[in-house]
C-alpha positions, 0 to 999 in steps of 0.5 A, spaced: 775 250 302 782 249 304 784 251 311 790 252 313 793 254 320 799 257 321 803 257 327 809 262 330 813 259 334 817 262 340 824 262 336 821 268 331 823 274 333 818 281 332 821 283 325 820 276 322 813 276 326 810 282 323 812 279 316 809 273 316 802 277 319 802 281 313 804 275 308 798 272 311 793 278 310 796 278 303 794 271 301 787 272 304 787 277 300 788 274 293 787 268 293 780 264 293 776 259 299 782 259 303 781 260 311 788 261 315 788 261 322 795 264 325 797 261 333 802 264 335 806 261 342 807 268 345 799 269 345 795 268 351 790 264 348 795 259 346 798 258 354 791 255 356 792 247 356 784 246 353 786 251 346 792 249 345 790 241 345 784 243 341 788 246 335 795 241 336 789 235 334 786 239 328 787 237 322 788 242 317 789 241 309 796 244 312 799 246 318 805 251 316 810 253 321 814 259 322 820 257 326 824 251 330 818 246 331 815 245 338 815 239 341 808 236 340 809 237 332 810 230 331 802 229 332 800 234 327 805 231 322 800 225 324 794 228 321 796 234 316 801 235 311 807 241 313 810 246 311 816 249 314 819 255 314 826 257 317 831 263 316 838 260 317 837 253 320 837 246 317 832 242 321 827 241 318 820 239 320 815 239 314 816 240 306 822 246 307 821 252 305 825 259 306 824 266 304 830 268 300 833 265 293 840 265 297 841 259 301 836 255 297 838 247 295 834 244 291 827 242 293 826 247 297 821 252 296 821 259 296 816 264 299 816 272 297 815 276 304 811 283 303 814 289 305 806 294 308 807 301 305 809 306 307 805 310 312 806 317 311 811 323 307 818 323 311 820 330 308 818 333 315 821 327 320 826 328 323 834 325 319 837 320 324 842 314 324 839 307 326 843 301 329 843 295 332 847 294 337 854 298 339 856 301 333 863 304 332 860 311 328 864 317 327 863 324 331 858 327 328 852 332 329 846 326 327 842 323 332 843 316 332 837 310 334 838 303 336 833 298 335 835 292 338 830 292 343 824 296 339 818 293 334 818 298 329 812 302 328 809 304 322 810 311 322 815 314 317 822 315 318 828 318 315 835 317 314 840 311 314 840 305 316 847 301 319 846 294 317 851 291 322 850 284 319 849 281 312 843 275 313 837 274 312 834 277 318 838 283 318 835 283 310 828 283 312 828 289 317 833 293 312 827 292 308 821 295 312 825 300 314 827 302 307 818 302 307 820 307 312 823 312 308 831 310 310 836 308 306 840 302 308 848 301 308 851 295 308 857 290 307 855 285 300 849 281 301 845 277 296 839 277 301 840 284 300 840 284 293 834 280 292 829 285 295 832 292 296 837 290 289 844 290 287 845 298 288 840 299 293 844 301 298 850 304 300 855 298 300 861 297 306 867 294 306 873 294 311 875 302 307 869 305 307 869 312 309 863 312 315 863 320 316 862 319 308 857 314 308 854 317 313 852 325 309 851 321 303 845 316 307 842 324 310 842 328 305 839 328 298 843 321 296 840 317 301 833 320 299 834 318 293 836 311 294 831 310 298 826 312 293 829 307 289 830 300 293 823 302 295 820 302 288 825 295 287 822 292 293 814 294 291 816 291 284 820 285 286 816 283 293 810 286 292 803 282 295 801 279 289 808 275 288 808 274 296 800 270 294 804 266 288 809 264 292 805 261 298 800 257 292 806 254 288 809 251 296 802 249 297 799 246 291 806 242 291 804 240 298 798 238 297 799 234 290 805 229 294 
């Protein structure tokens, strides 16, 4: 039996925290003899001085952590092997990890993140434009969501999706949210075209035509490019690879 704790610090957001919860239940499901306790820095039971003594003390077979290292985890680096995964930092604490082939050096591992299913059919949900942010858009008779502030929900969703940026965080919620059923535009990015492909989304540049883009991504285009980012992330990101992926890193942690 291998045990593992997994640790959320505080510095992960809430898109990056549900993808590390549904990595977790994709290991427990396809991998054998394996125990994964999750702590998370924001739950209350990690606040309490007694819990969190308990468990900084606890050697594991490996202590994963997800985020910037807290202060105490140089003890754990004293009693257990560590693996660490970090989205566009370099201040590792642990064997290093990252969740996409972009950016990777060699040496680092590579862990698969896993998109959940989409909950229900879109044909019936209302169109709209999401963004993050203030996003200079053309007039027009859509409705337009910001989500800055908001943890996405696994309800379906349909329309387009603005892409304000081109890294890997914005990477990982284009994702979930093409599982909601919403096309993606964006400007060129690898960590796109790892999970959602190289014509996954409507691409932009500095003479894209917004209002155009914008008809394309509710309509019947965007409908399509959905369907078809969606099918290359289940194929690309699916649980299994996720679960391969984690084995990979850990039988080469273990093996040191």
């Amino acid at each position: 039996m291998y045990s593992f704790n997994w640790y959320i610090a505080k510095s992960v957001n809430p898109v990056f925290d549900q993808i590390i919860r549904d990595m977790a239940a994709s290991f427990r499901s396809h991998a054998k003899d394996i125990e994964i306790n999750i702590i998370s820095a924001k739950d209350s039971s990690y606040q309490a001085g007694f819990e969190r003594m308990k468990n900084i003390f606890a050697p594991k077979s490996i202590w994963h952590l997800f985020g910037h290292a807290p202060f105490w985890w140089k003890i754990v680096r004293l009693h257990s092997r560590t693996v660490h995964t970090l989205l566009d930092s370099t201040k590792w604490a642990g064997f290093p990890t990252r969740l996409f082939n972009e950016g990777a050096l060699t040496g680092q591992g590579v862990i698969y993140p896993v998109f959940d299913s989409l909950a229900s059919r879109t044909e019936d949900v209302n169109k709209a434009v999401f963004v993050r942010g203030k996003v200079d858009l053309p007039e027009g008779d859509y409705e337009v969501i910001d989500i800055s502030h908001k943890v996405l929900r696994p309800e379906a969703l349909s329309g387009i999706y603005i892409a304000s940026e081109s890294g890997p965080r914005e990477a990982m919620r284009a994702g979930i949210l093409t599982m909601r059923g919403v096309a993606v535009a964006s400007q060129k990015s690898g960590y796109l075209d790892e999970i959602l492909g190289p014509d996954g989304y409507f691409m932009l540049d500095d003479n894209s035509d917004m209002s155009r883009v914008i008809k394309f991504g509710l309509g019947e285009k965007g409908r399509h490019m959905a369907m078809s980012a969606r099918h290359f992330l289940k194929t690309r990101r699916s649980h299994d690879k996720c679960a391969e992926s984690l084995i990979s890193v850990y039988k080469r942690v273990l093996a040191q």
